[in-house]
Structures are given as structure tokens and as C-alpha cells.
TIDREN-35790 format. One record per residue: y, x, z of N, C-alpha, C, O in turn; residue in one letter; residue number from 1. Coordinates in nm, 3 decimals, decimal comma. Example, Ala and Ser with C-alpha at 12.3 -4.5 7.8 and 13.67 -1.06 7.14 Angstrom:
% residues 2
SITE_-0,569_1,319_0,780_-0,450_1,230_0,780_-0,330_1,320_0,780_-0,332_1,424_0,846_A_1 .
SITE_-0,225_1,285_0,708_-0,106_1,367_0,714_0,003_1,290_0,787_0,114_1,341_0,804_S_2 .
END
This chain:
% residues 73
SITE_1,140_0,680_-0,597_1,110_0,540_-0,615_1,193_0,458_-0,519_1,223_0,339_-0,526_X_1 .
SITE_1,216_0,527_-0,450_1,307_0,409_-0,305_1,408_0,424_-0,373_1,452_0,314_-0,407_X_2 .
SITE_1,466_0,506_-0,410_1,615_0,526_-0,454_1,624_0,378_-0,560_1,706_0,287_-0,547_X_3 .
SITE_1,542_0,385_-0,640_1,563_0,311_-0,781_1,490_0,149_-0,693_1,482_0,041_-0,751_X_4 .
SITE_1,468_0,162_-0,619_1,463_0,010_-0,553_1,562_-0,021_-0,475_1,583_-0,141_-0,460_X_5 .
SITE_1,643_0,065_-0,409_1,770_0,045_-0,331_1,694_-0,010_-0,166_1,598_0,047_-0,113_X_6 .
SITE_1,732_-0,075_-0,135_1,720_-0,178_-0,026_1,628_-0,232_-0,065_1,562_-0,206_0,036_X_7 .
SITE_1,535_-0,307_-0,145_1,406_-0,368_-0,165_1,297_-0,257_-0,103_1,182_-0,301_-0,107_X_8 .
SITE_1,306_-0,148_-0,058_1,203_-0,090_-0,027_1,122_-0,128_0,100_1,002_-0,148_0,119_X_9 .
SITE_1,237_-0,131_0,184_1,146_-0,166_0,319_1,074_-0,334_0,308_1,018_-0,385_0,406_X_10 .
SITE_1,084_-0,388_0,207_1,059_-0,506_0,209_0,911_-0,471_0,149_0,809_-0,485_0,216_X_11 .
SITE_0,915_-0,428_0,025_0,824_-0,365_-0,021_0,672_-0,329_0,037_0,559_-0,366_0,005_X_12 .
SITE_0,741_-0,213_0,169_0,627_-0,158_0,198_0,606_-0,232_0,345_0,530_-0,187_0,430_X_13 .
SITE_0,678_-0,342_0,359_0,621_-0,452_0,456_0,554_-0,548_0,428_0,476_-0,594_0,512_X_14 .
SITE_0,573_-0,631_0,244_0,465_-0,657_0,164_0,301_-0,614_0,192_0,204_-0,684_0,221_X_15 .
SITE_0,317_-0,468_0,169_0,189_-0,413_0,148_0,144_-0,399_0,273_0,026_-0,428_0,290_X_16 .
SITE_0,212_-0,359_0,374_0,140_-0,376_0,511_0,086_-0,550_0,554_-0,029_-0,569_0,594_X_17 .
SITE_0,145_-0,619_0,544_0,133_-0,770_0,554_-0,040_-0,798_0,443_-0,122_-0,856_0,515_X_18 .
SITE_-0,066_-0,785_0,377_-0,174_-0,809_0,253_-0,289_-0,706_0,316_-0,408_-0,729_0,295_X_19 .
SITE_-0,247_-0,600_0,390_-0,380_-0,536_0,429_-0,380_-0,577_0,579_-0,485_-0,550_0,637_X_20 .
SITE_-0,314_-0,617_0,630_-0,321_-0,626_0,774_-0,434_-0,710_0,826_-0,465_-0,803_0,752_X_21 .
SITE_-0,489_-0,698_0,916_-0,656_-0,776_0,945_-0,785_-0,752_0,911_-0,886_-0,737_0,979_X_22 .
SITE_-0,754_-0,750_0,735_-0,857_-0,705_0,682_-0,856_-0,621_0,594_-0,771_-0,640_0,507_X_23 .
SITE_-0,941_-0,504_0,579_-0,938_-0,392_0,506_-1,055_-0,473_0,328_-1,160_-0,532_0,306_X_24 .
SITE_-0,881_-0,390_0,218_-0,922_-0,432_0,141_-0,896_-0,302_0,019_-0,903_-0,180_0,037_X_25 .
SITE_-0,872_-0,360_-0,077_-0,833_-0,264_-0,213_-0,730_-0,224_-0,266_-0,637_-0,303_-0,284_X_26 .
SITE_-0,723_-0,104_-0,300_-0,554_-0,089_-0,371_-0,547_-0,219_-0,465_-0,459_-0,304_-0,452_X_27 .
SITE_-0,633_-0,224_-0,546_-0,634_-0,344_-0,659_-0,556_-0,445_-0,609_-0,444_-0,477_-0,648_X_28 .
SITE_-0,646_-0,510_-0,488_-0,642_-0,613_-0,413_-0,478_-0,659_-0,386_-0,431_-0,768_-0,417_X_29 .
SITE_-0,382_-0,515_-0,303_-0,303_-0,500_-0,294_-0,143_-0,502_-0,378_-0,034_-0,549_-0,346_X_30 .
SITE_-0,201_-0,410_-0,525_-0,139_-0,437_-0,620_-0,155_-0,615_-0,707_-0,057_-0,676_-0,750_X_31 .
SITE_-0,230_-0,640_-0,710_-0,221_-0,803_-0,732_-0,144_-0,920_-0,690_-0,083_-1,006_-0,753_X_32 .
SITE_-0,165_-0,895_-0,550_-0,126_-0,953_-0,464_0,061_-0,964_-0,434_0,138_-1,056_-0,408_X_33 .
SITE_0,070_-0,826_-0,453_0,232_-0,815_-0,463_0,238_-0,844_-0,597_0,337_-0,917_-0,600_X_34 .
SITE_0,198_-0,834_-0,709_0,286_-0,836_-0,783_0,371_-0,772_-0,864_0,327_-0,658_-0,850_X_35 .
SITE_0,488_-0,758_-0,962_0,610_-0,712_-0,991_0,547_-0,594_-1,058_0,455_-0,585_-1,139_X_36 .
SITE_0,638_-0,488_-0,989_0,631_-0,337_-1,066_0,527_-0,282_-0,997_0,541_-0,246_-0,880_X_37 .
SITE_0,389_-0,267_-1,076_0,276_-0,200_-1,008_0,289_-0,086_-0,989_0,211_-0,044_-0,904_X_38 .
SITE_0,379_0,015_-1,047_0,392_0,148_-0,974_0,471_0,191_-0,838_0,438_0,295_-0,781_X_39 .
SITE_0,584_0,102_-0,784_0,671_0,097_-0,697_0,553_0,034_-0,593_0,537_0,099_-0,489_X_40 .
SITE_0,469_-0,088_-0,612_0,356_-0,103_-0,490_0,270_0,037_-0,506_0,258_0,114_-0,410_X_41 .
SITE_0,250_0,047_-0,550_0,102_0,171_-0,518_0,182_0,337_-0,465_0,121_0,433_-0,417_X_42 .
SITE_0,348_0,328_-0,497_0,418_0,448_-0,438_0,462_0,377_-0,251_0,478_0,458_-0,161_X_43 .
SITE_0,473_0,249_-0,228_0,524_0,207_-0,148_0,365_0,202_-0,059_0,380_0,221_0,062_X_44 .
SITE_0,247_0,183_-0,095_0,121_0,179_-0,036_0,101_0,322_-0,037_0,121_0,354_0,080_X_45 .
SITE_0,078_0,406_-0,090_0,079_0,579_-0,034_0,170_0,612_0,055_0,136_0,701_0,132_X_46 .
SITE_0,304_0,557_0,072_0,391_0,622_0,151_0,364_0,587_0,331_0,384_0,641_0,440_X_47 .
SITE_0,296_0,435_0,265_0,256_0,368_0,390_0,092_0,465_0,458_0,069_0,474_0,579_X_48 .
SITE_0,018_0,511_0,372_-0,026_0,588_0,428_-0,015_0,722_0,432_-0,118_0,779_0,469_X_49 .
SITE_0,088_0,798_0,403_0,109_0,914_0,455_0,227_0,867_0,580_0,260_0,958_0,656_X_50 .
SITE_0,273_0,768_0,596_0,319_0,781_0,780_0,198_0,703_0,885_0,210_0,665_1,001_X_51 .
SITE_0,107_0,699_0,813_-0,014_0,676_0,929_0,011_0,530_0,913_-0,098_0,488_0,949_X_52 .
SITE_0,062_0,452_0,891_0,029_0,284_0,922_-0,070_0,219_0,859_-0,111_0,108_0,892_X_53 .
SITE_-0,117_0,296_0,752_-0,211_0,223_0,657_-0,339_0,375_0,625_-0,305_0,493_0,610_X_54 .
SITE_-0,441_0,338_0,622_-0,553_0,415_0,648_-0,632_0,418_0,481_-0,614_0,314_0,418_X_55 .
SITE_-0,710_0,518_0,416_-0,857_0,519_0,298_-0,904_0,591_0,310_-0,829_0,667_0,370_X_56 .
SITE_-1,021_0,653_0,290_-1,103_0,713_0,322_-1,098_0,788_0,194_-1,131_0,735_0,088_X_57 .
SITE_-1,042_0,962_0,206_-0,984_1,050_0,116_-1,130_1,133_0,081_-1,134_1,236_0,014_X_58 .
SITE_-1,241_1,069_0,137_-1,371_1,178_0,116_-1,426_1,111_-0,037_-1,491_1,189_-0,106_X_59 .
SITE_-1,411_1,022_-0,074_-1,448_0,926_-0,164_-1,293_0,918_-0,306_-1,170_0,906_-0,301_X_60 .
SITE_-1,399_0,934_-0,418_-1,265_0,934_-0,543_-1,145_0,818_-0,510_-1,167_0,708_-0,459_X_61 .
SITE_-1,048_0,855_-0,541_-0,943_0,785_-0,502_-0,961_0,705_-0,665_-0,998_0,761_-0,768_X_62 .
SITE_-0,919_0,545_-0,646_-0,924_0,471_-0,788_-0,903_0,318_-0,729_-0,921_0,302_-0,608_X_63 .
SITE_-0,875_0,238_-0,787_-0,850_0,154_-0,753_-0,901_0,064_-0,670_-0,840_-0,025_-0,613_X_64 .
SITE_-0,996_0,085_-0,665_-1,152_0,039_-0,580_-1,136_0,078_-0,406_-1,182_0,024_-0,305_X_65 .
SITE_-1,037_0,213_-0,431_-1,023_0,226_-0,283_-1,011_0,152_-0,167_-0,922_0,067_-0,168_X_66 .
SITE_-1,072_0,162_-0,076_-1,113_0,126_0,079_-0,931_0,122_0,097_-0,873_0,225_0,062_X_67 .
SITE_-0,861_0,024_0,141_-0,723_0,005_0,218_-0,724_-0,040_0,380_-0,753_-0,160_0,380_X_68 .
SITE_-0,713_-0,015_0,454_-0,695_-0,050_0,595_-0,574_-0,030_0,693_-0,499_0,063_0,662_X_69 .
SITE_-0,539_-0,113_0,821_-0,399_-0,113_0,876_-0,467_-0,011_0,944_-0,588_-0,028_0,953_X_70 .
SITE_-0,413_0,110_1,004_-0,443_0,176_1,108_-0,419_0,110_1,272_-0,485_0,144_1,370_X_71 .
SITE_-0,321_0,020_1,270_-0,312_-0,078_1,414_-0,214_0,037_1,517_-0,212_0,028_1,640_X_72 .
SITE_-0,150_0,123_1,454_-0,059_0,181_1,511_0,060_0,111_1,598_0,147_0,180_1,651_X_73 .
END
């Protein structure tokens, strides 16, 4: 997915950090909010939490509804 965004990526997943930052909200929330190509946000919001900057609570079904939070790293 980064590849096929080129250089829009880091913008991307500074988007999605910016929209959850403060307050913990929803993938939904998140994907709305950005906008555009809803699969490139929700690959750019996982990536953000598999390097730890962005936090959900993996005990609970993953769905759109999901819990989003900044970790404050």
C-alpha cells in the first residue's frame, strides 16, 4: 500500500495519528474523518499500530467500532 501511495504515505499516517490524538476514538471515526481511499487509511491506521504509536484493545472483536487510541510515545 505505501508503494502505490508513493510519498503520500507519511502524510497519511500523520492524518490518522492527528484525528486520534487526545482522544481515543473509532476506526470508523478515523476512516471518515480522513476521507479518500478507505482502504489505504485503515492499512496506514494498522501500521500505525503495529509500530506502537497508536493503541486497541485486541481482546475484543476487531470491527469498526474498535476502541483507537495515541499511545503518547
Amino acid at each position: 500500500m505505501a508503494a502505490a501511495l508513493g510519498g503520500g504515505y507519511p502524510a497519511l499516517a500523520n492524518s490518522v495519528r492527528q484525528v486520534v490524538a487526545g482522544t481515543p476514538t473509532t476506526v470508523q471515526h478515523v476512516i471518515d474523518r480522513i476521507g479518500g481511499e478507505e482502504h489505504a487509511t485503515m492499512c496506514a491506521l494498522f501500521a500505525e499500530v503495529k509500530g506502537g504509536r497508536l493503541r486497541i484493545d485486541w481482546t475484543k472483536p476487531l470491527n469498526r467500532m474498535t476502541r483507537v487510541e495515541a499511545t503518547h510515545a
